[in-house]
N, C-alpha and C positions, 0 to 999 in steps of 0.2 A: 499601819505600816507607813514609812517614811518615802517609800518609792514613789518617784511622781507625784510629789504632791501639789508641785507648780499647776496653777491653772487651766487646761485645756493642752496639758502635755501625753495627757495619754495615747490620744490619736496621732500625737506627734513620733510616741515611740516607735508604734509599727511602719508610721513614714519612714523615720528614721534609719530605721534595720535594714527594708528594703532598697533604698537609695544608697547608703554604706556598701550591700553586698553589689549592686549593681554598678556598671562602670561609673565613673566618679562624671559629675556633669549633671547628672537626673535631680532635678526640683524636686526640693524639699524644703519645708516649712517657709514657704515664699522667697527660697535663697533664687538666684541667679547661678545658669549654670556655669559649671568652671571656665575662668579663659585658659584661653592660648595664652603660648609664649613662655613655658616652662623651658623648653630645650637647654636652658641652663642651670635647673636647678630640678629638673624630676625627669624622667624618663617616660617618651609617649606610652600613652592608652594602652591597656593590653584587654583581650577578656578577661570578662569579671570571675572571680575567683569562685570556686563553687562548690566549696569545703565546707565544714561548720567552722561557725564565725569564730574569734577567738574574743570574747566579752571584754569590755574594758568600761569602769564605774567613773564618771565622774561625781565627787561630792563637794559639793560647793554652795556656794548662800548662792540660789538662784530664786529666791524672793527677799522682801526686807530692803534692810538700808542701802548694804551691800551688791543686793541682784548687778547692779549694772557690771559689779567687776566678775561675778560669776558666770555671767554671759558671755564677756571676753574672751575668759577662758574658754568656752565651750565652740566659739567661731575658731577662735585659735588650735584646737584639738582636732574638732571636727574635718578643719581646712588639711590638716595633717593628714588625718587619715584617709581624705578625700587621694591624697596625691599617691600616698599606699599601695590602694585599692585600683585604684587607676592605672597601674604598673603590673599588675595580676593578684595584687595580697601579698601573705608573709608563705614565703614558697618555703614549704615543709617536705620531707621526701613522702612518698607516697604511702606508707604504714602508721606517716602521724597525719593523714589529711589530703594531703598535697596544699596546693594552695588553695589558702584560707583568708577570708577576711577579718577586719578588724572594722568593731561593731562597737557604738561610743554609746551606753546607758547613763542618764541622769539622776541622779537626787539629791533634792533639796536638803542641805542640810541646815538652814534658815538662820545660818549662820549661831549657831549654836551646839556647843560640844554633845549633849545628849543625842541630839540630833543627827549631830554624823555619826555618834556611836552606830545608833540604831539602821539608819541607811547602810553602814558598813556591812552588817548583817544581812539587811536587805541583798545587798550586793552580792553577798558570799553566800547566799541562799538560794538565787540567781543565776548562782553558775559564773560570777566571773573571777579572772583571776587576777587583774590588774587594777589597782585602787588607784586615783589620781583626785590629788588636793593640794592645795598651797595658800588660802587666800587669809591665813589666818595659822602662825606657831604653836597656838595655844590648842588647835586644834589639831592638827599635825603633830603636836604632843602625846595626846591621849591616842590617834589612832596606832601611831609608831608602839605605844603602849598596848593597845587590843589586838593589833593583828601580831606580833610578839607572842603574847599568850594563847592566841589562836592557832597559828603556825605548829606551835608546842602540842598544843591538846588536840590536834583535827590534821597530822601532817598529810592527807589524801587528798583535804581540800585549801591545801596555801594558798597565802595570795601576796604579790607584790604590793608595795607602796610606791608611786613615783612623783615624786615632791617637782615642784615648780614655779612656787611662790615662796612658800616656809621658809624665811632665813635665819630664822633665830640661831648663832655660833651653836648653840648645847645641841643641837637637831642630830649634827654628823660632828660632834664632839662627845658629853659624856653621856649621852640618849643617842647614839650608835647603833643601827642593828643591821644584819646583815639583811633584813627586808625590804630597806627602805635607803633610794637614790635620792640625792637631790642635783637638779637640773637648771637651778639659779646660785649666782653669788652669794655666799652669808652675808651681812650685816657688814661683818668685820671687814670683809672685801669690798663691799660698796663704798662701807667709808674712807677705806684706807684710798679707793679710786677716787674722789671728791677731796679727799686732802690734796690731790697732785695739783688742784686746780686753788686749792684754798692756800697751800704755802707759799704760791704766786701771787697771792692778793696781797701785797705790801701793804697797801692802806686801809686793809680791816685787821681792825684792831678791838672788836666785838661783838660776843654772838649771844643771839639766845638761844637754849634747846629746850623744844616743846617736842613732845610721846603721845603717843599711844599708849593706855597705864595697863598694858599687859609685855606676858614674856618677850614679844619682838621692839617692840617701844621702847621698854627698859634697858634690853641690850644697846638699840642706834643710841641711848644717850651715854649710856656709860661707855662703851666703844670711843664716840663724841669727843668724849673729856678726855678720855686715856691719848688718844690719836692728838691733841690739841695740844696737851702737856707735853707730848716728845716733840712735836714738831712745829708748835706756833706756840711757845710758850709766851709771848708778847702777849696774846687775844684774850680779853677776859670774859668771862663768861658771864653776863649778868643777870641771866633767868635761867632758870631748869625745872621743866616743870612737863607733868603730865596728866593725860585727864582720861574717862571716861571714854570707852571705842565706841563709837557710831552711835553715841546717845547725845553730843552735843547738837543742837540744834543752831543756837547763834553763838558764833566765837567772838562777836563784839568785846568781851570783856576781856579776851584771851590777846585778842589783837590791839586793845589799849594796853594793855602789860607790856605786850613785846615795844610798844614805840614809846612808854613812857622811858621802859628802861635803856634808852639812847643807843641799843644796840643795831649797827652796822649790817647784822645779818642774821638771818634763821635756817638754823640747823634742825630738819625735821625728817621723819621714815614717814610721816603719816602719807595713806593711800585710801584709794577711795573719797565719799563725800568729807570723809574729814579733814582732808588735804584740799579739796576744792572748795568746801564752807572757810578753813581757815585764809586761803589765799585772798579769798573773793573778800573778808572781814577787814583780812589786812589792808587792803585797798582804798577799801571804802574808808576809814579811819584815815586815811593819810600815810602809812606807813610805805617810808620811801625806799627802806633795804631791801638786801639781795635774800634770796629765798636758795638756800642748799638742798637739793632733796636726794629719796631716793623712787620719787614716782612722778614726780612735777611735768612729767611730758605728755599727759594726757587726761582722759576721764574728769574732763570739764577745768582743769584746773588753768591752763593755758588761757582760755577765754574769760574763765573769771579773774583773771589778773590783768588782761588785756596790755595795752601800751605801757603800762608802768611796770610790766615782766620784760622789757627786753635789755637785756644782756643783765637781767640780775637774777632769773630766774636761772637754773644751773640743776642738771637731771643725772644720772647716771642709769646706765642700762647693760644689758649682755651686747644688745643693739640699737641704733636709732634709725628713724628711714633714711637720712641724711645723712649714714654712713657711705663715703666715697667707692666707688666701682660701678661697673655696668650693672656686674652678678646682682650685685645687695640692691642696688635699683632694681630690677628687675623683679624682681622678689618682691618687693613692695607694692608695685605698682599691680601684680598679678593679684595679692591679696585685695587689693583696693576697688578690682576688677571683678573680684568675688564676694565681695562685700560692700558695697557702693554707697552705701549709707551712711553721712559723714560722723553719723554716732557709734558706726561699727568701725571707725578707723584705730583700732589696735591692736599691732600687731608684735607679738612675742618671737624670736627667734629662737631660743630657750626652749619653747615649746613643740617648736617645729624640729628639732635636734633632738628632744627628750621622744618623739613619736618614731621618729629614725631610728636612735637607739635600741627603743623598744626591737619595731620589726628585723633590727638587724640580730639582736641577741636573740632572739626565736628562731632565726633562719640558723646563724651558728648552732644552736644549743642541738638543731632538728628536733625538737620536741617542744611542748604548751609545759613540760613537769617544770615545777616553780624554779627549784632549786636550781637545775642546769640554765635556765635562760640566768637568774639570777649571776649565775657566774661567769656566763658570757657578760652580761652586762658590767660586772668587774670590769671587762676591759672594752668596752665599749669605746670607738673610737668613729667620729660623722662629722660629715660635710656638706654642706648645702650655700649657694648662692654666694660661694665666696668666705663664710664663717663656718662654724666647727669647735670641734670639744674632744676632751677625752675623759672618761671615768675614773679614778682615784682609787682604787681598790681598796684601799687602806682606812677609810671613814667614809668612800660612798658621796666625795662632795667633785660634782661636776668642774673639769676645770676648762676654762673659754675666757676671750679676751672681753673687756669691758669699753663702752666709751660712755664718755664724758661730753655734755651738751650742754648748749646755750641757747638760751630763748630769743628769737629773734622774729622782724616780722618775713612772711613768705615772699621769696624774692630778690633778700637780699643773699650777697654772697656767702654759698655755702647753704643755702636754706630753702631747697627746690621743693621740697613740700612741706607745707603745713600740715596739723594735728588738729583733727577732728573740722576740716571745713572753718576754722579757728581765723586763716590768716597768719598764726604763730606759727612754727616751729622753731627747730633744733639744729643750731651749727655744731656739729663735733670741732673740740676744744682738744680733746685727747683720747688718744686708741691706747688702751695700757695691755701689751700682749697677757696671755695665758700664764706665761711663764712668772711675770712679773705681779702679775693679781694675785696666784696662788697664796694660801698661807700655811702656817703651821698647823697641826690640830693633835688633840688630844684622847683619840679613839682608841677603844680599847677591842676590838670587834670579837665577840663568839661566832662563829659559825658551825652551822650543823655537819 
C-alpha cells in the first residue's frame, strides 16, 4: 500500500490527527506553536471541534527529487487547517456532526502517476473525501481521469478533487469535470501576466524557451510563442527546447545553449530543482539575461542566482510576500512565525483560499455528501489578509488577481522580505486584477 510510505511518517499520523482535532497551537512533528496576531486574517481560538473529522488526502511527491516542493504544499495546507480548527471547525448543523474538524492525511505519491493512482485508493479506502494535488498536470490528469470513473461506479463513496498547482490550460478546458476545482492560475493566465511586464521591455529583443517535456511544459512554451507573436512580434525566439522532468542532473549544456544562442532572456514554467539547477547552470556559465518565470521566487532558485538575479529575474504568483498592505504583511509574517525555518519560507495564498473555500462550501452545503458541497463550491467566493477569489462555475477554474515581481536584493525599496533567508526577494512590478487575468475557456462540463 502507497499510504505513508515516507520514512518515519507513521507516528507522525496519529500526531497529526490529534493536534488537527485539537485547538490549533499544540506541537506537532517539531512545528512551533501558532502565533498571534491573526485578528486580521482568521478569527480567535474557539474549542476544538469534537465531531468526526471530516478526511482530507494529500498526494504529492513527498520523497524523490521533488520531496521539497511536496512539503511546501503540506506546511501550506496544514497552516490552513490549523486556522479552521482553531475557530471551532467546519460547523455543520447538528444531524450532520456539528462541528467537525478537518484532518490533513498524507501519501506519497513519489512523484509518479502509478503511484498516486494507487494512494488515490488508498485514500478513498480510508474514508476520505477530499483529494488534494497539484505538483505535477500529468498527474492531475490521470487522477481527474480515476476519480471520474470512480464517482460513476461507487456514487456512496465520492470524492472531490482540489487542484492547486495543476495548470496545464486542458485540466478545466477539454478534461473538465465537475470533481474537480482548480485553485491556481493556468499557464495561459501566468503568461498572459508576464507579458504585461515583457511588452515593456523595449530592449528585448530575444528569448529562449526551455520546458518541462511533459503536458504543463509543453503548454508554457506553446502559450510562449502564441502570446509573443500577438504581442511582441519584434522578439525572436532562438531556442525552444525541452527536456526530461527532474531527471537532469547538470544543465551546464542546457545553459551553454541558452548564451550561445545570444538570447536576451529565458522564458521558462520549470519549478522545483529543475528551475534551481537551471538558474544556478546559468550563472555559473556566464549567462547575463533575464530569467521570465513562472516559480523563480523560491525553492532555492533566488539563491542560486544570487547578485546576478536582480532585476532580471521576473516571477509571477496569485501572491508575493511583498505584496503592498498591512493585511498581506501580516499574513506573511504569521506564517514566517509558524514556520521559522528559513527553508520553510513558502508560502501560497492559493492555498490558503482553496482551504477556506473548502470549509465554507461544507458549511453552506450542511452536509460532507460530495455533490451538494461540490455545488456550493461552484460559487465559492473568500477572503483573507486583504486577497481573495471567486469560483467559475462554468469550467471549475478559480479566478484571483495575479502579481508580477522582481528580484531584488532585501532592503531595497519595495522588498521588505527576503525568500528563503536568501537576502533576495521580490518588488511587485504589477497587480493584474481578477477581472483582467480571467480567460476564456473551452468547457463542456456534464454534471450529475
Amino acid at each position: 500500500m502507497n499510504k505513508l510510505q515516507t520514512a518515519g511518517l507513521k507516528w507522525r499520523r496519529a500526531a497529526l490527527f490529534r493536534a488537527v482535532c485539537a485547538v490549533a497551537g499544540a506541537a506537532v512533528m517539531g512545528l512551533a506553536p501558532v502565533a498571534p496576531g491573526w485578528a486580521q486574517t482568521a478569527a480567535p481560538a474557539a474549542a476544538a471541534p469534537a465531531g468526526k473529522p471530516i478526511k482530507v488526502a494529500l498526494i504529492e511527491s513527498l520523497s524523490g527529487t521533488f520531496a521539497n516542493t511536496g512539503e511546501a504544499v503540506f506546511r501550506n495546507v496544514y497552516w490552513a487547517m490549523e486556522r479552521v480548527n482553531a475557530r471551532g471547525g467546519v460547523a455543520l448543523p447538528a444531524a450532520a456532526g456539528g462541528k467537525r474538524p478537518l484532518v490533513l492525511e498524507r501519501y506519497d505519491s513519489k512523484g509518479q502517476n502509478e503511484e498516486a493512482l494507487s494512494a488515490l485508493r488508498a485514500a478513498i479506502d480510508d474514508g476520505a473525501q477530499v483529494i488534494l494535488q497539484g505538483n505535477s498536470s500529468a498527474t492531475a490528469a490521470v487522477l481527474i481521469e480515476a476519480i471520474n470513473k470512480h464517482n460513476e461506479r461507487e456514487p456512496s463513496k465520492r470524492v472531490l478533487f482540489l487542484n492547486y498547482s495543476a495548470v496545464d490550460p486542458i485540466l478545466t478546458n477539454e478534461k473538465c469535470s465537475f470533481w474537480h476545482f482548480r485553485f491556481d492560475a493556468h499557464a495561459d493566465m501566468r503568461m498572459a501576466a508576464l507579458m504585461e511586464v515583457m511588452r515593456e521591455d523595449k530592449a528585448l529583443k530575444s528569448v529562449y524557451l526551455i520546458g518541462q517535456d511533459y503536458s504543463f511544459g509543453q503548454a508554457v512554451l506553446r502559450e510562449a510563442k502564441k502570446q509573443l507573436a500577438a504581442q511582441r512580434p519584434d522578439v525572436a525566439v532562438v531556442g525552444d527546447e525541452l527536456h526530461p522532468v527532474g531527471r537532469v542532473k547538470d544543465f551546464a549544456p542546457y545553459a551553454v545553449k541558452i548564451k550561445s544562442s545570444g538570447a536576451q532572456a529565458v522564458v521558462t514554467g520549470n519549478w522545483g530543482n529543475d528551475l534551481t539547477l537551471l538558474v544556478k547552470a546559468a550563472r555559473e556559465v556566464g549567462y547575463e539575461g533575464s530569467f521570465y518565470t513562472f516559480y523563480g521566487n523560491a525553492l532555492g532558485a533566488p539563491a542560486a542566482m544570487g547578485d546576478a538575479g536582480i532585476g532580471k529575474v521576473v516571477a509571477v504568483a496569485d501572491w508575493l510576500p511583498n505584496v503592498p498592505g498591512a493585511q498581506s504583511e501580516a499574513f506573511y509574517q504569521s506564517f514566517r512565525e509558524r514556520f521559522p525555518k528559513p527553508q520553510d519560507d513558502y508560502v501560497h495564498m492559493r492555498m490558503q483560499l482553496m482551504i477556506e473555500a473548502l470549509a465554507q462550501s461544507i458549511e453552506r452545503a450542511g452536509t460532507t455528501d460530495v455533490v451538494a458541497v461540490a455545488r456550493q463550491m461552484e460559487k465559492a467566493s473568500v477572503q483573507l489578509a486583504g486577497q481573495g477569489g471567486t469560483m467559475r462555475a462554468a469550467d471549475h477554474q478559480f479566478q484571483q488577481a495575479l502579481a508580477v515581481g522582481v528580484m531584488d536584493k532585501k532592503g531595497a525599496p519595495g522588498v521588505k522580505f527576503d525568500v528563503e533567508g536568501s537576502g533576495y526577494g521580490f518588488r511587485v512590478v504589477r497587480q493584474i486584477p481578477a477581472v483582467k487575468a480571467q480567460q476564456p475557456h473551452s468547457c463542456n462540463m456534464q454534471r450529475p
